[in-house]
C-alpha positions as CSV (number, residue, x, y, z in Angstrom):
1,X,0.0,0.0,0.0
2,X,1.0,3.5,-0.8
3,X,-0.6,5.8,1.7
4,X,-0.7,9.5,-0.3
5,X,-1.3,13.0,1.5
6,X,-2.8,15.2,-0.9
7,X,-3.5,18.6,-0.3
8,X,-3.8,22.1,-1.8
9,X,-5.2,25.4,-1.1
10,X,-9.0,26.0,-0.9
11,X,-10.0,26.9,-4.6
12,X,-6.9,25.4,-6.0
13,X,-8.7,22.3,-7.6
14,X,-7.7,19.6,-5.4
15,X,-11.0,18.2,-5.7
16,X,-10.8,17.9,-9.3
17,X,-7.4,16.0,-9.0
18,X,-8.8,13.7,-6.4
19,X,-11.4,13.3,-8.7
20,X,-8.9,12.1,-11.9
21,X,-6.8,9.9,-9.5
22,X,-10.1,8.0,-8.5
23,X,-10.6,7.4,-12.2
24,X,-7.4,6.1,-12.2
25,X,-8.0,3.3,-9.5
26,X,-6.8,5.3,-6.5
27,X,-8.9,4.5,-3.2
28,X,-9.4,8.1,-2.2
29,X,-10.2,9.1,1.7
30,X,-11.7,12.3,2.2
31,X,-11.2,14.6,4.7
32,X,-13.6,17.1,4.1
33,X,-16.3,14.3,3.2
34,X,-15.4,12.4,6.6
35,X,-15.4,15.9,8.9
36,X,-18.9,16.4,7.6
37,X,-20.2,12.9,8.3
38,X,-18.8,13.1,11.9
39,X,-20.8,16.3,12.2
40,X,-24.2,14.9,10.9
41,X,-27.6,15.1,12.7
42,X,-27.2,12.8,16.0
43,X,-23.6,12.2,16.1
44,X,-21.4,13.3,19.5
45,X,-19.2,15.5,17.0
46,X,-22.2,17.8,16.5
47,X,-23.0,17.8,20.5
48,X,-19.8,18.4,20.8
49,X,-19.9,21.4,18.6
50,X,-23.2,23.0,19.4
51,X,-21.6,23.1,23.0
52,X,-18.3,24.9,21.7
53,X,-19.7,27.7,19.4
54,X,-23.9,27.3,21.0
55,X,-26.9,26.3,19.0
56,X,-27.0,29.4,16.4
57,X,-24.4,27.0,14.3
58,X,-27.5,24.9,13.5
59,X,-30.4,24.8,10.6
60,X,-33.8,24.9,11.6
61,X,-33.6,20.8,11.2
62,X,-30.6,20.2,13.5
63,X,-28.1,20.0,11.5
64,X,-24.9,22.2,11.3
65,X,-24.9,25.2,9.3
66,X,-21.7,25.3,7.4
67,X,-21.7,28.8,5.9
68,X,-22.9,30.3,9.7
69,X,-19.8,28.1,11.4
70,X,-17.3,29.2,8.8
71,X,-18.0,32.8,8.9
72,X,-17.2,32.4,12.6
73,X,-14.3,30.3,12.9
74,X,-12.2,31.3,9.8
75,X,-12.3,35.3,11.0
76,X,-10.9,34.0,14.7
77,X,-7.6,31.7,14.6
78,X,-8.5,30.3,18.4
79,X,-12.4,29.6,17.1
80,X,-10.9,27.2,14.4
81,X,-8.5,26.0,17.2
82,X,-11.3,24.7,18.7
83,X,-13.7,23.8,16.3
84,X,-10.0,21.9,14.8
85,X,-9.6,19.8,18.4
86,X,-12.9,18.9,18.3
87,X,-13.6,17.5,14.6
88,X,-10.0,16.3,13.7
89,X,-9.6,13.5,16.2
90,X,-12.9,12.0,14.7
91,X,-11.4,12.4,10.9
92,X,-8.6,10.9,11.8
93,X,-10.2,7.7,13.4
94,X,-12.7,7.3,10.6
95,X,-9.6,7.8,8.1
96,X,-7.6,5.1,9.4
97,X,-10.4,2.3,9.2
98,X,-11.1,3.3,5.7
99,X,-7.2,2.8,4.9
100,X,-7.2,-0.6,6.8
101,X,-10.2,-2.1,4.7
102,X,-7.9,-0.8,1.3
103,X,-5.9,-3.4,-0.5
104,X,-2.2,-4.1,-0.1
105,X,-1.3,-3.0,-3.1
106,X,-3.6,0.0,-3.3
107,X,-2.6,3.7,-4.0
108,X,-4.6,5.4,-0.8
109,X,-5.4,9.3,-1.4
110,X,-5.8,10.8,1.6
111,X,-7.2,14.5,0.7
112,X,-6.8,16.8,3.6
113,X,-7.1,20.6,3.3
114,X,-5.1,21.3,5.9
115,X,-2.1,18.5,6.0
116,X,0.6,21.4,5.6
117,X,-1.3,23.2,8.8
118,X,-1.5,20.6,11.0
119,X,2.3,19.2,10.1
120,X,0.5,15.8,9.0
121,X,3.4,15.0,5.7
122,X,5.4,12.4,7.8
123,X,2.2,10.3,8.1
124,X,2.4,9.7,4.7
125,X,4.7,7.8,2.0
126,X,4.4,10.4,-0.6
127,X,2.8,14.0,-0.4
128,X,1.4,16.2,-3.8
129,X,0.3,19.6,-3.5
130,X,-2.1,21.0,-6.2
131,X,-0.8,24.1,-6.7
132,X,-2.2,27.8,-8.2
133,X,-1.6,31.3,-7.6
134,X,-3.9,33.2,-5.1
135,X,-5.3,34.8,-7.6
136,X,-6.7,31.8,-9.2
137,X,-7.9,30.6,-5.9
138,X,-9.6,33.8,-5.2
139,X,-11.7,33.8,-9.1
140,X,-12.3,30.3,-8.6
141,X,-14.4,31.0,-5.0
142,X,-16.1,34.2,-5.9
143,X,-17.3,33.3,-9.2
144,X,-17.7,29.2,-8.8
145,X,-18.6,28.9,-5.5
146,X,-20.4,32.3,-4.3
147,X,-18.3,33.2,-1.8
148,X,-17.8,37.1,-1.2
149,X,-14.9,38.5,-2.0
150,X,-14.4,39.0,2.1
151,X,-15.0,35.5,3.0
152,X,-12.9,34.1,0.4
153,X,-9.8,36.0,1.3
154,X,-10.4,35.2,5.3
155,X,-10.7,31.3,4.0
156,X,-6.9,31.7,2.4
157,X,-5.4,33.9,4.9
158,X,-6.6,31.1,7.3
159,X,-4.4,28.3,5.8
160,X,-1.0,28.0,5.0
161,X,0.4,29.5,2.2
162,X,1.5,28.6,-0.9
163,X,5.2,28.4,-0.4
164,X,4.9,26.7,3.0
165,X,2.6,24.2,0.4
166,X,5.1,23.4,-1.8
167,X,7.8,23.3,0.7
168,X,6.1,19.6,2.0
169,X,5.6,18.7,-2.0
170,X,7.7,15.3,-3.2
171,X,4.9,16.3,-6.0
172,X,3.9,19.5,-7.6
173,X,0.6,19.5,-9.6
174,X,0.2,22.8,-11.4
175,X,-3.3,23.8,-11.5
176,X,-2.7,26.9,-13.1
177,X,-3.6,25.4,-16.3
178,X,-6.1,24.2,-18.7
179,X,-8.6,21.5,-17.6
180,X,-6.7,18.8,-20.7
181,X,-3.4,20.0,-19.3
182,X,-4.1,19.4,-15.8
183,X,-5.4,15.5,-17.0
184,X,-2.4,14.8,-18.6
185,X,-0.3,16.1,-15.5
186,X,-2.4,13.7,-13.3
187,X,-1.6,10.6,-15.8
188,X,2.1,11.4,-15.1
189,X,1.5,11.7,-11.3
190,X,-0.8,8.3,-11.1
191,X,2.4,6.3,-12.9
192,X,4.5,7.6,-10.7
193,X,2.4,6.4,-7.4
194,X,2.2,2.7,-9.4
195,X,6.1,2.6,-9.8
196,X,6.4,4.0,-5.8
197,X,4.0,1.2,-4.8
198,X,5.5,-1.1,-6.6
199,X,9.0,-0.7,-5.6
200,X,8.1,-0.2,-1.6
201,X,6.3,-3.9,-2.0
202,X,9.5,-5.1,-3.3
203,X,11.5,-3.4,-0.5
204,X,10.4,-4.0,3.3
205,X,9.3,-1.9,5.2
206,X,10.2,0.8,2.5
207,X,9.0,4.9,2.3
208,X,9.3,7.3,-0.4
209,X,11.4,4.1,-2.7
């Protein structure tokens, strides 16, 4: 097994890669997907989190409202400290019993946001960062995702940035391209994981063959 960190700025397209890797044959784990299942309607994640930040965070059926919690945490670094402590413990259990159920010889994409952030790179065998420029991530989450342009820089400013991202990179994915580009980048990429899992079942106990 090749366990892969893969992570990227918010608006940088990591999704998109994820999404091309799957296609691929990787077995992709999800942060973002897992944090919000931990958080549903009835789980001790969201009791936990209603008691942190009260029950204004909630929808008028219970469950968490996303937008109303992000406008709070991301414009107060010890809010997301918290909010962080309570919902990254769960995402890391639930991670590691969908990496045990993956094949031996699988390549495992982890996709987590905030690997560089929470100094998460030696947990893996190999780390790729989808890159692009801030400006690019700034377009891409006022004019795809609705964001204001406010919110959107407070979401960046919050992470790490883009040279502390590509400091942690043993792979660079350049997202700063076309969509056909960007495919034929993550062809290259996926070979490369099939060679790396290839050679570290042929080496014991190998990392980063």
């Amino acid at each position: 097994m090749l366990k892969v960190g893969l992570t990227g700025g918010i608006g940088a397209g990591k999704s998109e890669v994820s999404r091309l890797l799957v296609d691929h044959g990787a077995v992709l784990i999800d942060a973002d997907r897992i944090a919000r299942e931990v958080v549903a309607p009835g789980t001790p994640g969201l009791a936990a989190v209603v008691e942190a930040f009260g029950e204004g965070v909630l929808t008028a059926d219970g469950s968490l409202d996303r937008p109303r919690l992000g406008s709070i945490v991301f414009a107060d670094p010890a809010k997301l400290a918290v909010l962080n402590s309570i919902v990254h413990p769960l995402v890391g259990a639930r991670s590691r019993e969908l990496e045990t159920a993956a094949a031996d010889d699988a390549v495992v994409i982890h996709d987590v946001p905030l690997l560089t952030e929470n100094g998460l790179a030696p947990l893996y065998d190999v780390v790729v960062v989808v890159d692009a420029s801030p400006e690019t991530q700034l377009d891409r989450l006022v004019r795809l995702r609705g964001m204001t342009e406010e919110d959107a820089r407070a979401r960046m400013a919050a992470q790490a940035t883009r040279e502390q991202r590509r400091e942690i990179a043993d792979i660079l994915i350049d997202n700063d391209v076309p969509l056909d580009a960007l495919r034929k980048r993550v062809t290259e990429v996926w070979d490369d994981l099939v060679r790396r899992v290839r050679g570290s079942e042929e080496e014991p106990g190998g990392r980063r063959p």
